[in-house]
N, C-alpha and C positions, 0 to 999 in steps of 0.2 A: 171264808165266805165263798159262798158258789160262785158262778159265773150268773146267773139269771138274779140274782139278790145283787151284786156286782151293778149288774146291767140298770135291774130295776133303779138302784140309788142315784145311779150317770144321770139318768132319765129326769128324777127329782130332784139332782142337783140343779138341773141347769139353769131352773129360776131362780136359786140366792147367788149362783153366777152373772147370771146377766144382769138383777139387779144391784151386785155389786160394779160390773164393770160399768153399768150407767152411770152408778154412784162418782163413780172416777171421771168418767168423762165430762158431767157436769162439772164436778170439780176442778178438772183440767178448760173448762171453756168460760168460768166466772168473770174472766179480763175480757172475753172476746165478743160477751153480747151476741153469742149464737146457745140457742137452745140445744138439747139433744137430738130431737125431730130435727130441725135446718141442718144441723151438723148430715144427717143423716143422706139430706137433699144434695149437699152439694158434693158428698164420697161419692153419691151414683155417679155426679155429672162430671166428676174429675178421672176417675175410673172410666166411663164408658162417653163421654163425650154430650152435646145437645140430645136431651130427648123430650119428647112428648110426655106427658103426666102419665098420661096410662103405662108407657114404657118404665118410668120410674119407679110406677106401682107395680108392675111384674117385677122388674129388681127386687124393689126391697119388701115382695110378699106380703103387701097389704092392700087394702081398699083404696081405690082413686079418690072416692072423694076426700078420705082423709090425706091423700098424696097432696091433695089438690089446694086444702087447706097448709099443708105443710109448705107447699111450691108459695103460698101467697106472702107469706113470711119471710120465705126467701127474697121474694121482689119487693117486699115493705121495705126491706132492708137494704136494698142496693147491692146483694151478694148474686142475684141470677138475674138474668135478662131474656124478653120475649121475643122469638127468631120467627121471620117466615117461615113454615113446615111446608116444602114441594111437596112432599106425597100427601098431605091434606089439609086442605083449607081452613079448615076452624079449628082444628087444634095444633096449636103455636108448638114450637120447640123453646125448650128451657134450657140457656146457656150460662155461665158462669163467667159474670163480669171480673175483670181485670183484679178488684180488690174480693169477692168471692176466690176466688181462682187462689190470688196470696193466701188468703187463710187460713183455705181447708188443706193446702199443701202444706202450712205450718202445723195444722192440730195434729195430722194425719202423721207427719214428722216427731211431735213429742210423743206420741201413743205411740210408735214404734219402738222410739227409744225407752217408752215405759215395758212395752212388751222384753225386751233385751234383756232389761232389767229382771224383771219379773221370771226370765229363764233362768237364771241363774240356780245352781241346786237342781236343774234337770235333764235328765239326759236327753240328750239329742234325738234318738229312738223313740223315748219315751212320750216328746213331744208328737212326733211322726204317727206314732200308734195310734194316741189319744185323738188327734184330727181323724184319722180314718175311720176310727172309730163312731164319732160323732155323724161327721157327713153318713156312713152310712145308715145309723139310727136315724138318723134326721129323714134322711129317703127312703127309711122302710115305714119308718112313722107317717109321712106323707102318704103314702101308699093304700095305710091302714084308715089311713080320714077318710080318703077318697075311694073307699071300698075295692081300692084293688088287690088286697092281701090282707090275709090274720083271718 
């Protein structure tokens, strides 16, 4: 197989990838009474600390309003809480209450131990490539949306 046929597959892999690994994830969160979206919410906030909605939505590369809707599920829930924002007034920071905080440290815990798993059978290198790989499809891809290249 060439390397641009190679390439091309990576490319259309990546959607029965992801939504296998969604498929896992819900299945890994059916005890915890967190969606895949909230899962989602509280990785930024445990990862990067309080943020603002629109912050969240730059993380995790999609639309505010649907951040927005996602962030409200979190606070239905008692997993994130609404902080004063000093640097602006009307939009609050999203913080990660005490039982938030325990549980996405737990899911975030079995899915690594599932990744561990999941290496087995590959090389170390091979792992290393395939990420490099990716990231930078991912950013030339971006590049191409956004009319800066191709």
């Amino acid at each position: 197989m060439e390397k641009f046929d190679a390439l091309y597959r990576i490319i259309w892999m990546s959607r029965p990838l992801m939504q296998a690994a969604e498929a896992t994830v819900e299945t890994a969160l059916r005890d915890t009474d967190l969606t895949v979206r909230m899962r989602a919410v509280l990785e930024i906030l445990l990862q990067f600390g309080d943020l603002a909605v629109p912050d969240i939505a730059l993380r995790l590369e999609i639309k505010r309003q649907y951040v927005q809707v996602m962030v409200n599920e979190t606070l239905d829930a008692g997993l994130t809480k609404k902080l004063p924002n000093p640097r602006h007034k009307r939009s609050v920071l999203i913080s990660l209450t005490e039982r938030g905080h325990t549980l996405i440290e737990e899911v975030v815990a079995q899915e690594k131990r599932l990744a561990m798993s999941l290496a087995q059978g590959f090389e170390e290198e091979d792992i290393l490539n395939a990420l490099q790989v990716v990231e930078r499809l991912t950013e030339r891809l971006k590049q191409v949306a956004e009319g800066e290249d191709g």
